[in-house]
C-alpha positions in Angstrom: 86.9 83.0 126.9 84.0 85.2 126.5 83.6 86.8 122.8 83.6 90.1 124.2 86.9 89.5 125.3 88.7 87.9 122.5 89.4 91.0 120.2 91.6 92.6 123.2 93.1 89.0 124.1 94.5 88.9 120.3 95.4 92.9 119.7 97.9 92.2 122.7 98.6 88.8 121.6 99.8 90.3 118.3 101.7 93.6 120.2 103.3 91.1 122.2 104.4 88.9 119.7 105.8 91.9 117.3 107.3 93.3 120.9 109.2 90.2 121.6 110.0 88.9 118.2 111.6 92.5 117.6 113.7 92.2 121.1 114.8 88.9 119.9 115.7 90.1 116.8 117.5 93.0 117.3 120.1 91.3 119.6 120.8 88.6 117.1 124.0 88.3 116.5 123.9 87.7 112.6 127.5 86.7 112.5 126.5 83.5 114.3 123.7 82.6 112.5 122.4 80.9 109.0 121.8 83.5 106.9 118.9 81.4 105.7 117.3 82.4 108.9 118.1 86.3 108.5 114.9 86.7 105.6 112.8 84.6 107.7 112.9 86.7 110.5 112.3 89.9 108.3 109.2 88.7 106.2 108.0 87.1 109.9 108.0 90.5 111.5 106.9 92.1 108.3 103.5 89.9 109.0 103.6 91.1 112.5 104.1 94.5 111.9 101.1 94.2 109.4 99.0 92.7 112.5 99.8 96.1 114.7 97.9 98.1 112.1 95.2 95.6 111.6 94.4 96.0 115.3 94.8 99.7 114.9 92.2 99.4 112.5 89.9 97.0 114.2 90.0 99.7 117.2 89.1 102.4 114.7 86.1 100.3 114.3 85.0 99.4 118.0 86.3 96.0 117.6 88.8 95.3 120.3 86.8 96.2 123.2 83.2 97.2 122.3 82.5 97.4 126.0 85.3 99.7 127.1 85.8 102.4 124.2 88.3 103.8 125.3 90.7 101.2 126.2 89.7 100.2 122.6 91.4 103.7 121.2 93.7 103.3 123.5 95.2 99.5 122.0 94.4 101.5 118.5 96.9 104.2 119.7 99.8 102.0 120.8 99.6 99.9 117.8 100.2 102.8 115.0 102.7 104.9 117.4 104.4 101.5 117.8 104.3 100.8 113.5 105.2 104.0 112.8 104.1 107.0 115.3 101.1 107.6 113.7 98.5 109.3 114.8 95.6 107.0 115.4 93.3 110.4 115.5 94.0 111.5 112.3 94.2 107.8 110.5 90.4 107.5 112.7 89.5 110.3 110.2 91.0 109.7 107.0 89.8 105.6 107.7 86.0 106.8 107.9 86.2 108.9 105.0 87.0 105.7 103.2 84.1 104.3 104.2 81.9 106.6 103.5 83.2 107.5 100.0 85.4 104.6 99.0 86.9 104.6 95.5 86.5 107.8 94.6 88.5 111.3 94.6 86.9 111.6 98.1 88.6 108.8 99.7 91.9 109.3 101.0 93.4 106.1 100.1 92.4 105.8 96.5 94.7 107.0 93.3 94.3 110.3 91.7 92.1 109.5 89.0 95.0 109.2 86.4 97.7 107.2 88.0 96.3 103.6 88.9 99.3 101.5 88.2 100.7 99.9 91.6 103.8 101.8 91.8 102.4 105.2 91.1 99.2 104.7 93.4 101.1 103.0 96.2 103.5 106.5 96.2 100.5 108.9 96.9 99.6 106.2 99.5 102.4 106.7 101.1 102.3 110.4 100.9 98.7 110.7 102.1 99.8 109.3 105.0 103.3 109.7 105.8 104.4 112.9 107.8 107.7 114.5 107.8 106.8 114.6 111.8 107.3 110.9 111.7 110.3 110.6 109.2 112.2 112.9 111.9 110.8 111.1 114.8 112.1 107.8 113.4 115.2 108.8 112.6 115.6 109.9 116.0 114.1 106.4 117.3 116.8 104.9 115.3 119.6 106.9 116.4 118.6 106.2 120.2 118.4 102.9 119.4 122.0 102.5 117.8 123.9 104.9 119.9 122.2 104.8 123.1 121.3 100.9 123.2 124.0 100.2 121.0 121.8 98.1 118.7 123.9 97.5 115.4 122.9 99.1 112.3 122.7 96.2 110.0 120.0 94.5 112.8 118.0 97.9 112.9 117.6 98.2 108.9 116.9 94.4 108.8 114.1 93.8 111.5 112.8 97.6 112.2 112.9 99.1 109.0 112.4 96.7 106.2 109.7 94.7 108.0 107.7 97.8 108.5 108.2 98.8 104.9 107.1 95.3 103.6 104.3 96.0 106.0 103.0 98.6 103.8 103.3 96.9 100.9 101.5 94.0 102.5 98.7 96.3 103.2 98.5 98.6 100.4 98.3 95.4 97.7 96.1 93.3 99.4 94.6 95.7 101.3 93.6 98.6 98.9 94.8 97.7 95.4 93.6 94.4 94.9 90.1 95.5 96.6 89.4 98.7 95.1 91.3 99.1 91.9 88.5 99.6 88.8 87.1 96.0 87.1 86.4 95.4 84.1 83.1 96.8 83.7 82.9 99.1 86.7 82.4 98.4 90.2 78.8 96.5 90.7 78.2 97.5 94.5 78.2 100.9 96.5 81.5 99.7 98.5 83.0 100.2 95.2 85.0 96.4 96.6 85.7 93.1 95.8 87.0 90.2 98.0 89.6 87.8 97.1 88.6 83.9 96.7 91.9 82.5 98.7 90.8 80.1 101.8 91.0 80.8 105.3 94.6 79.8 105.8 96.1 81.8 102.6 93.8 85.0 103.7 95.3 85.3 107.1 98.7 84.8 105.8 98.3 87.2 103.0 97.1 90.1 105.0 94.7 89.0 108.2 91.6 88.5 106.1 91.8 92.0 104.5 91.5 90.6 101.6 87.9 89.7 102.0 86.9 93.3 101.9 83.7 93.1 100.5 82.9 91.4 103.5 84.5 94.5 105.8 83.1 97.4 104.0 79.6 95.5 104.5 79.9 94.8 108.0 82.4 97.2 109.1 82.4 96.1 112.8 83.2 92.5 112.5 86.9 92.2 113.9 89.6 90.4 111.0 89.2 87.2 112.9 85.8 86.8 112.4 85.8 87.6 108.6 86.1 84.2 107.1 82.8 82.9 109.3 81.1 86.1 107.7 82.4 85.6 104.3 80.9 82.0 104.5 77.2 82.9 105.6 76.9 85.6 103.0 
């Protein structure tokens, strides 16, 4: 497979997978199966719900297909309408002001200056880019879903809300926190980031090599996959 290809062959790798494993997993009947299995399939399609906006955000940078832009924003559309009907024009925005003024009262993902505990800084997180738009438009997803399809309750809460709420958490604490929260002595580069020193394997399980974000603010258009190569030659 040609390189130029392989960001678009894994963003739909990873919509397919989260598009199937949901399927599956809303139509399990949970009556018949060991409840050991029931947290495996949430935290599993937790990780996949954290790879649709990693692709989102690889499209926001050119990454999924350089030479077709605008199949490129188009993948980067699906993927947040399908997390959580975001709009991928309006993350775009807020995701390059990051960039450009990361860690600071500019950037739209960092705390308010006063509260940088987790709990408090993950809420205006959430704020800054939650919608009441999309609270309505999921609730009316979910009632479609339970009284139209018939899907039951305890299966919607279980593998299309809490995974997509972990999701956030996945990506807010290894994503942003860990990355961009003040050390000890003040930040020592103009990304205002640090990386994480966990190997390949934990790094892609953790959060898609997010974590090396050092890495990403410095070369902004390498795709997640090709991270760990960067992070080694630099």
């Amino acid at each position: 497979m040609k390189l130029k290809n392989k960001g678009l062959f894994i963003a739909l790798m990873i919509i397919g997978l989260w598009g199937s494993s949901l399927a599956i997993l809303l139509t399990l009947d949970i009556a018949r199966v060991n409840l050991a299995l029931v947290p495996m399939g949430v935290f599993c399609q937790a990780f996949l719900y954290t790879g649709l906006f990693i692709t989102a955000h690889d499209a926001m940078h050119g990454s999924v297909c350089q030479a077709r832009p605008g199949l490129n924003n188009a993948i980067g559309t699906i993927a947040v309408r399908l997390y959580a009907l975001f709009s991928y024009r309006k993350l775009l925005k807020k995701h390059w002001a990051h960039h450009r003024t990361p860690a600071s009262g500019k950037d739209p993902d960092f705390h308010d200056g006063e509260h940088s505990g987790f709990l408090m800084w993950y809420l205006r997180f959430m704020k800054e880019y939650l919608s009441w738009r999309q609270i309505v438009g999921m609730a009316i997803v979910f009632q479609i879903m339970e009284y139209v399809l018939r899907i039951s309750t305890l299966n919607l809460v279980l593998f299309w809300v809490s995974p997509a709420l972990l999701s956030t958490l996945q990506l807010f604490y290894f994503g942003t926190y860990l990355p961009h929260r003040t050390p000890k002595g003040g930040y020592d580069n103009p990304h205002r980031a640090r990386s994480n020193a966990y190997s390949t394997f934990w790094s892609f399980i953790t959060c898609y090599h997010f974590g090396y974000h050092w890495e990403h603010h410095e070369y902004p258009y390498v795709p997640w996959w090709h991270l760990p190569e960067v992070r080694k030659d630099t």
